[in-house]
DOLOKE-718003 format. One record per residue: chain; z, x, y of N, C-alpha, C, CB in turn; residue number from 1; residue in three letters. Coordinates in steps of 0.2 Angstrom, whole numbers, plus 5000, padded with zeros to 4 digits. Glycine has a CB too. Example, Ala and Ser with C-alpha at 12.3 -4.5 7.8 and 13.67 -1.06 7.14 Angstrom:
2
+--------+------+------+------+------+------+------+------+------+------+------+------+------+-----+--------+
: chaine :  nc3 :  nc1 :  nc2 : cac3 : cac1 : cac2 :  cc3 :  cc1 :  cc2 : cbc3 : cbc1 : cbc2 : num : residu :
+--------+------+------+------+------+------+------+------+------+------+------+------+------+-----+--------+
:      A : 5039 : 5066 : 4972 : 5039 : 5062 : 4978 : 5039 : 5066 : 4984 : 5045 : 5057 : 4978 :   1 :    ala :
:      A : 5035 : 5064 : 4989 : 5036 : 5068 : 4995 : 5039 : 5064 : 5000 : 5029 : 5070 : 4997 :   2 :    ser :
+--------+------+------+------+------+------+------+------+------+------+------+------+------+-----+--------+
***
This chain:
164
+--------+------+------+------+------+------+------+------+------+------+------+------+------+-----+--------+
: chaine :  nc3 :  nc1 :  nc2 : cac3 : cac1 : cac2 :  cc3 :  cc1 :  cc2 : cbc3 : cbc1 : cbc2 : num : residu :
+--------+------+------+------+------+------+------+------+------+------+------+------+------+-----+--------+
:      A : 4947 : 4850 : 4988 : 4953 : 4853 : 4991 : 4951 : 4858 : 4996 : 4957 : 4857 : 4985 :   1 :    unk :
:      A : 4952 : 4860 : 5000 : 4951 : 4864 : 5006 : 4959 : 4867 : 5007 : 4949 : 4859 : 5014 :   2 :    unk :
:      A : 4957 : 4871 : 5010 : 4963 : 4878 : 5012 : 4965 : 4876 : 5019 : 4959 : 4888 : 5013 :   3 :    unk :
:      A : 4973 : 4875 : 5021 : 4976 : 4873 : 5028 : 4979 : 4881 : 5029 : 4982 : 4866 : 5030 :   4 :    unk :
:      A : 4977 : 4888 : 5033 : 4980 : 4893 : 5029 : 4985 : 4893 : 5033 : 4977 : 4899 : 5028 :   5 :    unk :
:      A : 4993 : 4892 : 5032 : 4998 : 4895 : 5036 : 5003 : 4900 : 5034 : 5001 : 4892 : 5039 :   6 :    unk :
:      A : 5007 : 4901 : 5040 : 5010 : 4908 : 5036 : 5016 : 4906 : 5032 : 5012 : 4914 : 5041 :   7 :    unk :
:      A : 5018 : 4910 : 5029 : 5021 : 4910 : 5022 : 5030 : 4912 : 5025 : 5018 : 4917 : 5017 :   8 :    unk :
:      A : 5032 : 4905 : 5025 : 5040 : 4905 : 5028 : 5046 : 4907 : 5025 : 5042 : 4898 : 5030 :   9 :    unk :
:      A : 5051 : 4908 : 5031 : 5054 : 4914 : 5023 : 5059 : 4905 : 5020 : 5064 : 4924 : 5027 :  10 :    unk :
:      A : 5061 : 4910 : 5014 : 5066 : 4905 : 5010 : 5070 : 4901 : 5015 : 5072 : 4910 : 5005 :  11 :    unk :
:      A : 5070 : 4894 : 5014 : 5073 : 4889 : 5018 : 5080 : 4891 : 5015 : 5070 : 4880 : 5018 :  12 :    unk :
:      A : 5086 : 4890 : 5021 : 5093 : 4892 : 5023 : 5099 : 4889 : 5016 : 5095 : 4887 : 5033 :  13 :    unk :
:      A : 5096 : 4885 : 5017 : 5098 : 4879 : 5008 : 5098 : 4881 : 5002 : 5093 : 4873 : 5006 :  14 :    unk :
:      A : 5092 : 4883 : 5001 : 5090 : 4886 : 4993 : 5092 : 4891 : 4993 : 5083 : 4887 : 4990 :  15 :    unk :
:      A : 5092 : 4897 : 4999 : 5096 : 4902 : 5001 : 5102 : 4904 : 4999 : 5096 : 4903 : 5006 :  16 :    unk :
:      A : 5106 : 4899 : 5002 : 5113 : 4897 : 4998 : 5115 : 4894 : 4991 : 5116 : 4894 : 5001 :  17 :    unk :
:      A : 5113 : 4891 : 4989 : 5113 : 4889 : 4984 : 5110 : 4893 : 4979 : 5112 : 4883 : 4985 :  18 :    unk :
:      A : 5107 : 4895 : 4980 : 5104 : 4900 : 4974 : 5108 : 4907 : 4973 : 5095 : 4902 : 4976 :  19 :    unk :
:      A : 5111 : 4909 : 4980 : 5114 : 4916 : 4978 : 5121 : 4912 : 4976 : 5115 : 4921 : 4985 :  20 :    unk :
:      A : 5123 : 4905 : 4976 : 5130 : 4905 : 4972 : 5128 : 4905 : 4967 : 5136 : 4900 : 4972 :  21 :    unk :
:      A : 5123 : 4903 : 4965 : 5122 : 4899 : 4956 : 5119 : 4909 : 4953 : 5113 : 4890 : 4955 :  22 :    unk :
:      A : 5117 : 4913 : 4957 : 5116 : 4921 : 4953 : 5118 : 4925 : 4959 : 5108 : 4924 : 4951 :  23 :    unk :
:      A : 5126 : 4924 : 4960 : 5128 : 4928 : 4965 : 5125 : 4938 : 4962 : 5137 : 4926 : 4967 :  24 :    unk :
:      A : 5126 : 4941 : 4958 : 5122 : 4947 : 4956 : 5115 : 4946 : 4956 : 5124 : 4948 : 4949 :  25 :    unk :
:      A : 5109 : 4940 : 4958 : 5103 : 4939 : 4957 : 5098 : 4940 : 4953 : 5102 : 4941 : 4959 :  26 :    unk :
:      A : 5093 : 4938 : 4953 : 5089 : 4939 : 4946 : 5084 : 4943 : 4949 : 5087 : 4932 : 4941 :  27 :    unk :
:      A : 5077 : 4943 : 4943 : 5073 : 4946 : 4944 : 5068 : 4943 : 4949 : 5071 : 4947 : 4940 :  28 :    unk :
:      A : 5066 : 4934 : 4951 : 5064 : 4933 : 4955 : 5064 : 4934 : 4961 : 5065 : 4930 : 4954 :  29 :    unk :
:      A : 5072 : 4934 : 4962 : 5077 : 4933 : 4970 : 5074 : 4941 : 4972 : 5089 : 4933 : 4970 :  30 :    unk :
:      A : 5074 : 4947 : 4966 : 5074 : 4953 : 4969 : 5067 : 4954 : 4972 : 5075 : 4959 : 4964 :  31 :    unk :
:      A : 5063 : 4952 : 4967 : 5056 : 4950 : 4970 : 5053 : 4951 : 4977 : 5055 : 4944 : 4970 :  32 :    unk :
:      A : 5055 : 4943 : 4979 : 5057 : 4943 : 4985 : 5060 : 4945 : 4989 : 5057 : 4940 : 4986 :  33 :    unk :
:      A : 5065 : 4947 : 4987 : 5070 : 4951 : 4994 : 5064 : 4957 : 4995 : 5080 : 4954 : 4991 :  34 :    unk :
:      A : 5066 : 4962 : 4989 : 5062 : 4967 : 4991 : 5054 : 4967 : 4993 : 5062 : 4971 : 4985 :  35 :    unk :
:      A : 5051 : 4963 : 4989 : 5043 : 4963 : 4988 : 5041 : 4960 : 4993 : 5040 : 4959 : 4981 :  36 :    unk :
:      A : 5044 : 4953 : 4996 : 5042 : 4949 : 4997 : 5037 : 4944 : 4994 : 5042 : 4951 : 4999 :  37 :    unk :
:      A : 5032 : 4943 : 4997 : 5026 : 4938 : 4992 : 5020 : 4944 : 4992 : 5021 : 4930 : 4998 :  38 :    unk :
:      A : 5018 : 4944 : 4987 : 5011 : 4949 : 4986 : 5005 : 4948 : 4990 : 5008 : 4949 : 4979 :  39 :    unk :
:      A : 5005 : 4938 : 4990 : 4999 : 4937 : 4990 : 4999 : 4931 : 4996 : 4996 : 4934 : 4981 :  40 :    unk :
:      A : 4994 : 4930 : 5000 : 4993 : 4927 : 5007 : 4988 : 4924 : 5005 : 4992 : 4932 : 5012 :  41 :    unk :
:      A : 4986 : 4918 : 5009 : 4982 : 4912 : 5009 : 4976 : 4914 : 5009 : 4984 : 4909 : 5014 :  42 :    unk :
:      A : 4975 : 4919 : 5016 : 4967 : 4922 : 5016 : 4965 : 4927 : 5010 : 4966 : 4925 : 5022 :  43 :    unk :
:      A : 4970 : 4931 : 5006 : 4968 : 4933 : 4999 : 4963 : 4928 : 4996 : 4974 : 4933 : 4995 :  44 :    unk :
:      A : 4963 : 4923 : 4995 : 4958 : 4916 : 4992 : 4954 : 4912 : 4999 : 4965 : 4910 : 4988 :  45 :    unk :
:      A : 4954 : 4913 : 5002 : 4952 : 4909 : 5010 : 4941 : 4906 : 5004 : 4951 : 4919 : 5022 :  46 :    unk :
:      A : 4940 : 4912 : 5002 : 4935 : 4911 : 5002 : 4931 : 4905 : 4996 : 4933 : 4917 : 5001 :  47 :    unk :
:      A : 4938 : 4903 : 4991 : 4938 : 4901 : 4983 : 4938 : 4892 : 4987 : 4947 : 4904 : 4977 :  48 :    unk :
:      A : 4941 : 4891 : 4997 : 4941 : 4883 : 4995 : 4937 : 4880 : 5002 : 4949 : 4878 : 4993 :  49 :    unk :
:      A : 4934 : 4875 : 5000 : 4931 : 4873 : 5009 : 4936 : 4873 : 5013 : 4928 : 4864 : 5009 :  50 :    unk :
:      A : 4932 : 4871 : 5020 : 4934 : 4870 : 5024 : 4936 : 4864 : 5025 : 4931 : 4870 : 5027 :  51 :    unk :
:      A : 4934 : 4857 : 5023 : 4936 : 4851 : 5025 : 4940 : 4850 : 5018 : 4929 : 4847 : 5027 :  52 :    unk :
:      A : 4941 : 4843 : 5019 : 4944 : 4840 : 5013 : 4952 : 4839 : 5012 : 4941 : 4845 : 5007 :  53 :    unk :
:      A : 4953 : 4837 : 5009 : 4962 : 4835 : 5005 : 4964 : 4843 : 5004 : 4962 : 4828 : 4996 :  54 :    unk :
:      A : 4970 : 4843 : 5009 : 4973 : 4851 : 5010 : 4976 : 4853 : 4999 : 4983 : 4849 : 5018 :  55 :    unk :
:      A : 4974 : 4860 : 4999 : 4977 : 4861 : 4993 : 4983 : 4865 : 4993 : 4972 : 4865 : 4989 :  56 :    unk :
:      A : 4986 : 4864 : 4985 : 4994 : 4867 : 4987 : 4992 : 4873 : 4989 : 5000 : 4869 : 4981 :  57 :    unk :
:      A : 4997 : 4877 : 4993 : 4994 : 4885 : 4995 : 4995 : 4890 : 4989 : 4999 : 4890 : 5003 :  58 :    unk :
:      A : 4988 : 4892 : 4989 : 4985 : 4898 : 4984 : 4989 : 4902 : 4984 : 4979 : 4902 : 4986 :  59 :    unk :
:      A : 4994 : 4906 : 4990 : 4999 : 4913 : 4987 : 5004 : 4911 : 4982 : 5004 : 4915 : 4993 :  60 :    unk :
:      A : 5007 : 4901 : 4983 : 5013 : 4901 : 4979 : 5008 : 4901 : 4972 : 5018 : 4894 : 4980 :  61 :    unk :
:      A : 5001 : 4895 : 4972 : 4998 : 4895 : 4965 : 4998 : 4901 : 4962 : 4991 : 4895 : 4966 :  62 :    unk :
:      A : 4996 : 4907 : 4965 : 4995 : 4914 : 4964 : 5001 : 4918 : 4960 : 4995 : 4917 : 4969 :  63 :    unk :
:      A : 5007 : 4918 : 4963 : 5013 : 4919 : 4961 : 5016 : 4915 : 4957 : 5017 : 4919 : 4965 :  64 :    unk :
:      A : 5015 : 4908 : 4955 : 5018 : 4905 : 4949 : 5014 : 4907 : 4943 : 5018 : 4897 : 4950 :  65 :    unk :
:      A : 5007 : 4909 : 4944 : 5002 : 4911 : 4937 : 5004 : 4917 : 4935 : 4994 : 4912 : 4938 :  66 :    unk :
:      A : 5007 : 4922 : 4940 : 5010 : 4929 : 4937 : 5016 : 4925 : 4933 : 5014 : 4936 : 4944 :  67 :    unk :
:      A : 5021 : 4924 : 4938 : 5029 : 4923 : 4933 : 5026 : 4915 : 4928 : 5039 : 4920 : 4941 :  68 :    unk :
:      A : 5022 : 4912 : 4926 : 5021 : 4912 : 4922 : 5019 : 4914 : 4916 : 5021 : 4910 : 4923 :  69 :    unk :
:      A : 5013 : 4918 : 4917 : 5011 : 4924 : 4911 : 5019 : 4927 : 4909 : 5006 : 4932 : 4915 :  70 :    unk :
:      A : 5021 : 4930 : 4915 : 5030 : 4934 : 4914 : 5034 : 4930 : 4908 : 5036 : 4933 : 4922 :  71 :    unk :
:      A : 5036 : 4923 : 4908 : 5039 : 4918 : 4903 : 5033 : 4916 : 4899 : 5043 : 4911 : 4907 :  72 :    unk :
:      A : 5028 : 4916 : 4899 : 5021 : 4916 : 4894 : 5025 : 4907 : 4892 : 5020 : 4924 : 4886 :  73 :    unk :
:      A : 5023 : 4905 : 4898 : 5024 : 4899 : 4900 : 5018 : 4892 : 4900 : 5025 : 4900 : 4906 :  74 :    unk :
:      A : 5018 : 4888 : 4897 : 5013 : 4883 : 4898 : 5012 : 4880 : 4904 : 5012 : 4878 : 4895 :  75 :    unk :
:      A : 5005 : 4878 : 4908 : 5004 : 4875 : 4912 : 5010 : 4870 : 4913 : 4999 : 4873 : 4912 :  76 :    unk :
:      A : 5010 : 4866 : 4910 : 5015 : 4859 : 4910 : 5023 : 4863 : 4911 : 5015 : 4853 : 4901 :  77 :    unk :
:      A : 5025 : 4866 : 4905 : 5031 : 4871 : 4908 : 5031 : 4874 : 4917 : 5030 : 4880 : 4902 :  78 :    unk :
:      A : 5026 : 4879 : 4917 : 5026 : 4883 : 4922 : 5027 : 4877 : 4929 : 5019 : 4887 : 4921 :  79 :    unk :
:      A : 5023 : 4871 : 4930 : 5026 : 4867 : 4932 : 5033 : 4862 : 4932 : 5022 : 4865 : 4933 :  80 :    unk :
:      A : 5036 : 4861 : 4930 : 5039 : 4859 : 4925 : 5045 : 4862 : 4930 : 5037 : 4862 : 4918 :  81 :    unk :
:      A : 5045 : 4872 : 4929 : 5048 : 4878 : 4933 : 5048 : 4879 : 4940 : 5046 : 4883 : 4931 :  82 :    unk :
:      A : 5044 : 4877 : 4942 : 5042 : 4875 : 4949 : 5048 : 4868 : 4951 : 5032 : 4872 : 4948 :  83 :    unk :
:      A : 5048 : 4865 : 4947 : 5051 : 4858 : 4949 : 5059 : 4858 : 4947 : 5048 : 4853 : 4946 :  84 :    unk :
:      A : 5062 : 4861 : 4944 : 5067 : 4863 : 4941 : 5070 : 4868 : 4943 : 5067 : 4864 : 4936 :  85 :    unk :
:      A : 5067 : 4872 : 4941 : 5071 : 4880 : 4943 : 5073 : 4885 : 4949 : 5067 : 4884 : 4939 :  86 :    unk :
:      A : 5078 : 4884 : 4952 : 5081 : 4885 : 4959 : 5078 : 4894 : 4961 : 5092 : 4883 : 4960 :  87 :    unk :
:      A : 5079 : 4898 : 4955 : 5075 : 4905 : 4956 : 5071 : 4904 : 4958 : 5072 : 4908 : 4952 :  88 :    unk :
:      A : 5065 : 4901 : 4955 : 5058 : 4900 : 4958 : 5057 : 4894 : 4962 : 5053 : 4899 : 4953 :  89 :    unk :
:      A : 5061 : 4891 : 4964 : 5058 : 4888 : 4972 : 5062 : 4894 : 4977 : 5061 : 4879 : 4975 :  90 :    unk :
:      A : 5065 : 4898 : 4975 : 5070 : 4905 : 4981 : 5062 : 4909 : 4982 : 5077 : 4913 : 4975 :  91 :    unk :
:      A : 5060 : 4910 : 4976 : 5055 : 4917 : 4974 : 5047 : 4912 : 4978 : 5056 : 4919 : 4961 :  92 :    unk :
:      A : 5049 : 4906 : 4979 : 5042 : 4903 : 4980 : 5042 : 4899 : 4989 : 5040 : 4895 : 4972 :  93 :    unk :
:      A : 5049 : 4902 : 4991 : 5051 : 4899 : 4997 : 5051 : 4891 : 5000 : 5047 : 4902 : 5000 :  94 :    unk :
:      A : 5052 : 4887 : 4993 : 5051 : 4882 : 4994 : 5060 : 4878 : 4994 : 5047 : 4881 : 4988 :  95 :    unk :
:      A : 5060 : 4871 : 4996 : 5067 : 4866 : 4998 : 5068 : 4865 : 4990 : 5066 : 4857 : 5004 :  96 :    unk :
:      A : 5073 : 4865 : 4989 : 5077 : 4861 : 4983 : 5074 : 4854 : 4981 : 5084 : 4861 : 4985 :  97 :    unk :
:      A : 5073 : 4852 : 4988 : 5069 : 4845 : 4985 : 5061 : 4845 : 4983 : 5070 : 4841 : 4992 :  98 :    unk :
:      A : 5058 : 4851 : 4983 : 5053 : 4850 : 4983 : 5052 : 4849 : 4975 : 5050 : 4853 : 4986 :  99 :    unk :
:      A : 5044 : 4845 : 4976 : 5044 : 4840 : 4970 : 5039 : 4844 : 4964 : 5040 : 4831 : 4972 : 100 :    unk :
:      A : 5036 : 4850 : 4971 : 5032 : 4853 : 4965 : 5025 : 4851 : 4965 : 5033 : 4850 : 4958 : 101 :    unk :
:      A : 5020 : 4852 : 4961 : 5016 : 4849 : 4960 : 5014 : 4848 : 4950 : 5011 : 4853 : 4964 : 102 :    unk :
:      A : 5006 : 4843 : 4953 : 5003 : 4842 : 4944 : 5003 : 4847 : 4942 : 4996 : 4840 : 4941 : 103 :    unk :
:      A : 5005 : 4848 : 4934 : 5003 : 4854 : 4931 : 4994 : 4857 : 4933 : 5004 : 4853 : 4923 : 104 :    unk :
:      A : 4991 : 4853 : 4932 : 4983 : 4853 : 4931 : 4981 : 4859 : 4936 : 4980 : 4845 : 4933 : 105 :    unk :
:      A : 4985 : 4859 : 4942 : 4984 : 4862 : 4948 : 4981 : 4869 : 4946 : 4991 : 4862 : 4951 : 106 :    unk :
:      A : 4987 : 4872 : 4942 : 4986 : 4878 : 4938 : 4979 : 4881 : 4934 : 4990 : 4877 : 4932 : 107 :    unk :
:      A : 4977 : 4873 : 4933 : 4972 : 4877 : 4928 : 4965 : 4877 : 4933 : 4970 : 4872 : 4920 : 108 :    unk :
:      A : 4965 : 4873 : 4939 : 4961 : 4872 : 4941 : 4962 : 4878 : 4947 : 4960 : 4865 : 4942 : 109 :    unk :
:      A : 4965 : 4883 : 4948 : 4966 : 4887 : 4953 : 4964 : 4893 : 4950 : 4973 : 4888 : 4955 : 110 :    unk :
:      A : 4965 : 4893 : 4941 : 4962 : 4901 : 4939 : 4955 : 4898 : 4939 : 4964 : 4905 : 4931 : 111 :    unk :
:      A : 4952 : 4891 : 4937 : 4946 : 4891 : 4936 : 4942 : 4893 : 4946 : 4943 : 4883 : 4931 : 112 :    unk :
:      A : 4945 : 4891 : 4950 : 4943 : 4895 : 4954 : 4943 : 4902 : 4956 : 4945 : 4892 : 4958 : 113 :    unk :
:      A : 4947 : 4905 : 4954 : 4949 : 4913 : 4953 : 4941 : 4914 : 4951 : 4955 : 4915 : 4945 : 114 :    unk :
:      A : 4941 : 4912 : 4942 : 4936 : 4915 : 4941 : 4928 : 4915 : 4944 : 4936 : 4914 : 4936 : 115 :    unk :
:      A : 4927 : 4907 : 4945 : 4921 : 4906 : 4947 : 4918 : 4907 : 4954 : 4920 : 4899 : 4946 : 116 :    unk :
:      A : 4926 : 4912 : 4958 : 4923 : 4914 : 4965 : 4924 : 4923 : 4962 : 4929 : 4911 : 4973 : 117 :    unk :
:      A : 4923 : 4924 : 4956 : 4925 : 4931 : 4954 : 4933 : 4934 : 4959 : 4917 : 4936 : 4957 : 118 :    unk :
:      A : 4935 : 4931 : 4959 : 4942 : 4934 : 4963 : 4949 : 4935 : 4959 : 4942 : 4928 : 4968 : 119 :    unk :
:      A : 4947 : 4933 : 4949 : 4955 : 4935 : 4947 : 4956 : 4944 : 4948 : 4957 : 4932 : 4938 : 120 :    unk :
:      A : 4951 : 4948 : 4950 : 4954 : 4953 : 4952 : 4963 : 4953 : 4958 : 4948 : 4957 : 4955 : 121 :    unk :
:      A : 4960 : 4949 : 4962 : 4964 : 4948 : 4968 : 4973 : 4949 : 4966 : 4963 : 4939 : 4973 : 122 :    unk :
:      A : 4972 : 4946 : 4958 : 4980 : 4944 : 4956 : 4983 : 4951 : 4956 : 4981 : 4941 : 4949 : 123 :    unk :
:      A : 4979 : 4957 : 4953 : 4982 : 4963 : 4951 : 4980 : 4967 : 4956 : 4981 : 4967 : 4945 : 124 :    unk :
:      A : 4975 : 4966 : 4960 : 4976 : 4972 : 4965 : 4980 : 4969 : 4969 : 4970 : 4975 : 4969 : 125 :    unk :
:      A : 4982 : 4966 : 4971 : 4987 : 4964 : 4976 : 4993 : 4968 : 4977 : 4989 : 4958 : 4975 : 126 :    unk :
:      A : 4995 : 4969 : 4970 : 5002 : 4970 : 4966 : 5002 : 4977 : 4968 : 5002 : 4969 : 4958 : 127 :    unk :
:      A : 4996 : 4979 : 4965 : 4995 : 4987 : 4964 : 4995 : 4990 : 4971 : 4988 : 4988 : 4960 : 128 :    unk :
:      A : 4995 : 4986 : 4975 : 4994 : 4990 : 4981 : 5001 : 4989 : 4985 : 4988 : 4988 : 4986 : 129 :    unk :
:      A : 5005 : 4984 : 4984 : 5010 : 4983 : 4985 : 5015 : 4990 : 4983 : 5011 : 4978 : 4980 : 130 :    unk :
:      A : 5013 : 4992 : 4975 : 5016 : 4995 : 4969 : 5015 : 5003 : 4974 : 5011 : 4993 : 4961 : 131 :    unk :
:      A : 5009 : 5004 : 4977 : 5007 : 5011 : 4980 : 5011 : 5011 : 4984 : 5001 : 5013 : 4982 : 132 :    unk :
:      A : 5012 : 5006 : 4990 : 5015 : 5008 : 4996 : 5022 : 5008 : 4995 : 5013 : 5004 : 5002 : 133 :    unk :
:      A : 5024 : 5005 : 4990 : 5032 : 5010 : 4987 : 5032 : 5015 : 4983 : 5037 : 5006 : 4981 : 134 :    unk :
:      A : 5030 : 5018 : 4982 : 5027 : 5026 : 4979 : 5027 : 5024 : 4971 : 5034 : 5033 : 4982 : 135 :    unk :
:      A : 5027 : 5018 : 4968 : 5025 : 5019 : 4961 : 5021 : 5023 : 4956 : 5025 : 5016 : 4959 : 136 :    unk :
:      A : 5015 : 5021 : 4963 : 5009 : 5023 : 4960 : 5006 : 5027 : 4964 : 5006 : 5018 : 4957 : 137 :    unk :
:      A : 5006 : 5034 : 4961 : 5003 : 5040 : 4966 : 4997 : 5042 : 4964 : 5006 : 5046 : 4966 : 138 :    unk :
:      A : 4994 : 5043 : 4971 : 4986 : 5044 : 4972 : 4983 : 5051 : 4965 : 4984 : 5048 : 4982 : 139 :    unk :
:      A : 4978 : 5051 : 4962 : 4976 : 5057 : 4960 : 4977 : 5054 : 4951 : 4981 : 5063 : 4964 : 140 :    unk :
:      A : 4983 : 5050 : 4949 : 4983 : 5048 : 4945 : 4978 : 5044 : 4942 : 4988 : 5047 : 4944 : 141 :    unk :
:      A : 4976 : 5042 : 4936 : 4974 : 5039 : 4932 : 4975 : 5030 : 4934 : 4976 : 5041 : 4926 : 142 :    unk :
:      A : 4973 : 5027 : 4936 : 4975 : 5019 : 4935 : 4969 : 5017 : 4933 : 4978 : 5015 : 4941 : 143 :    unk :
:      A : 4971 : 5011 : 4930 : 4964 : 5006 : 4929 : 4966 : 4998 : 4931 : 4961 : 5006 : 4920 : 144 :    unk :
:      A : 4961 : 4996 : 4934 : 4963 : 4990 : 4937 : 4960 : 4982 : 4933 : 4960 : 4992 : 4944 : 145 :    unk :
:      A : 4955 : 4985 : 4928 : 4953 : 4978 : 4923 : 4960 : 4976 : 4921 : 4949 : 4981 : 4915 : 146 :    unk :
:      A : 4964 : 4969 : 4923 : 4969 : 4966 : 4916 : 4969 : 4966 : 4911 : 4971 : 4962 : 4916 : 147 :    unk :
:      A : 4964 : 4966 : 4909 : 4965 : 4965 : 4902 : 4968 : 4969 : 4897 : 4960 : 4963 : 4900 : 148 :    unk :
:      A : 4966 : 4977 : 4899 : 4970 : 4982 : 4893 : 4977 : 4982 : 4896 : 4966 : 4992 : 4892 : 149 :    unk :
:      A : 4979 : 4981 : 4904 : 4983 : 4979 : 4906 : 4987 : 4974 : 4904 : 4980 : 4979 : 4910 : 150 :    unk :
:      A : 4985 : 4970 : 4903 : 4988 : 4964 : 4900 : 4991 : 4965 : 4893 : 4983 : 4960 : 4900 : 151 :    unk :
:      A : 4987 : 4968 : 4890 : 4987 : 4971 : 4880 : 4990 : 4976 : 4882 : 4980 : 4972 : 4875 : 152 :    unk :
:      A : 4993 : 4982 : 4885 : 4997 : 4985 : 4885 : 5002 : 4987 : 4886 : 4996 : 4986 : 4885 : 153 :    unk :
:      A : 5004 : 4980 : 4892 : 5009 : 4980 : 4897 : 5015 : 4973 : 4895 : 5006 : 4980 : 4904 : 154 :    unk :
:      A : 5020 : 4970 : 4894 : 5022 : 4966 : 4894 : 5022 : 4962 : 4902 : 5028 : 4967 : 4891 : 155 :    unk :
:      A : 5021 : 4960 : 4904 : 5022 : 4957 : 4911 : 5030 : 4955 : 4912 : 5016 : 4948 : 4911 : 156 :    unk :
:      A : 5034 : 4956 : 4906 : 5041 : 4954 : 4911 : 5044 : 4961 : 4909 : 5047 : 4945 : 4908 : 157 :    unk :
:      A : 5042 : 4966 : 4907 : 5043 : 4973 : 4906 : 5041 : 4975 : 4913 : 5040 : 4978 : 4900 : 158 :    unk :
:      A : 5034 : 4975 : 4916 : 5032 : 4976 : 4922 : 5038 : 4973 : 4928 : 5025 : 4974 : 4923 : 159 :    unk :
:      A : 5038 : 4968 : 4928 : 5042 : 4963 : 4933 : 5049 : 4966 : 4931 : 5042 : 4953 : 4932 : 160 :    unk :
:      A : 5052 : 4967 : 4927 : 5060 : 4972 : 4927 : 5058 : 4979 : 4928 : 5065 : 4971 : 4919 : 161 :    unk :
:      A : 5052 : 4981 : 4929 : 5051 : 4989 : 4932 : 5055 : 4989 : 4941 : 5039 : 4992 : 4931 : 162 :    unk :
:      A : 5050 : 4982 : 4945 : 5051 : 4982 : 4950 : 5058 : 4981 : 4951 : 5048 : 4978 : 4952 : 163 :    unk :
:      A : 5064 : 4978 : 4947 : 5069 : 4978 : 4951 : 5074 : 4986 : 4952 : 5071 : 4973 : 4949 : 164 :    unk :
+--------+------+------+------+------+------+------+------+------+------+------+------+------+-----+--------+
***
């Protein structure tokens, strides 16, 4: 798989509509995005895939479907599954209504590049810097950036309803 990196288009006009009638109040996805935008950008990962080769899905959405599925502590097969179904997350993933998605498999083969290019840091600092330039998180304090006590001490969809 090789990286085609382009930029990250907003929510198509369709899914746009149709998604705010089906949660005209919105959910925690939609806010996401509206506010947040995407955390994570192609060249975040540029280094995890060749140059050449059969184009891979793009890493930011990979990236973002591995959070909000930790969030619904989702299975791969689910988490795709959500990708293919669920009109939030093609809003929150900027994707057409028609789109088909991908294999689950995809998933697992995106964190094992995470790890093997040492890059699953990328997932949380992304966020976390996100998280600073809205003023959540102020300089001088304590943070720690390992996930894992992170992880064990935080719910991931407690964190994601802090943002909205």
């Amino acid at each position: 798989m090789s990286l085609r990196r382009q930029m990250i288009n907003p929510v198509p006009e369709e899914t746009v509509r149709v998604v705010q009638a089906a949660f005209p109040k919105g959910n925690i996805y939609m806010t996401m995005r509206d506010e947040l935008g995407t955390f994570y950008q192609d060249e975040d990962f540029a280094e995890l895939y060749p140059a050449v080769g059969q184009p891979a899905e793009a890493p930011w959405r990979l990236a973002l479907v591995t959070v909000m599925q930790y969030a619904e502590n989702l299975t791969d097969r689910q988490a795709a599954e959500a990708v293919r179904s669920r009109i939030d997350w093609k809003y929150a993933l900027g994707l057409e209504l028609t789109d088909a998605g991908f294999h689950f498999s995809i998933l697992s083969d995106f964190r094992t590049r995470l790890i093997k290019g040492e890059a699953e840091q990328v997932l949380l600092e992304s966020m976390l810097s996100v998280f600073k330039e809205r003023g959540w998180l102020k300089a001088g304090q304590r943070q720690r950036t390992d996930a894992t006590p992170l992880c064990a001490n935080i719910d991931e969809t407690t964190l994601l309803k802090t943002l909205v």
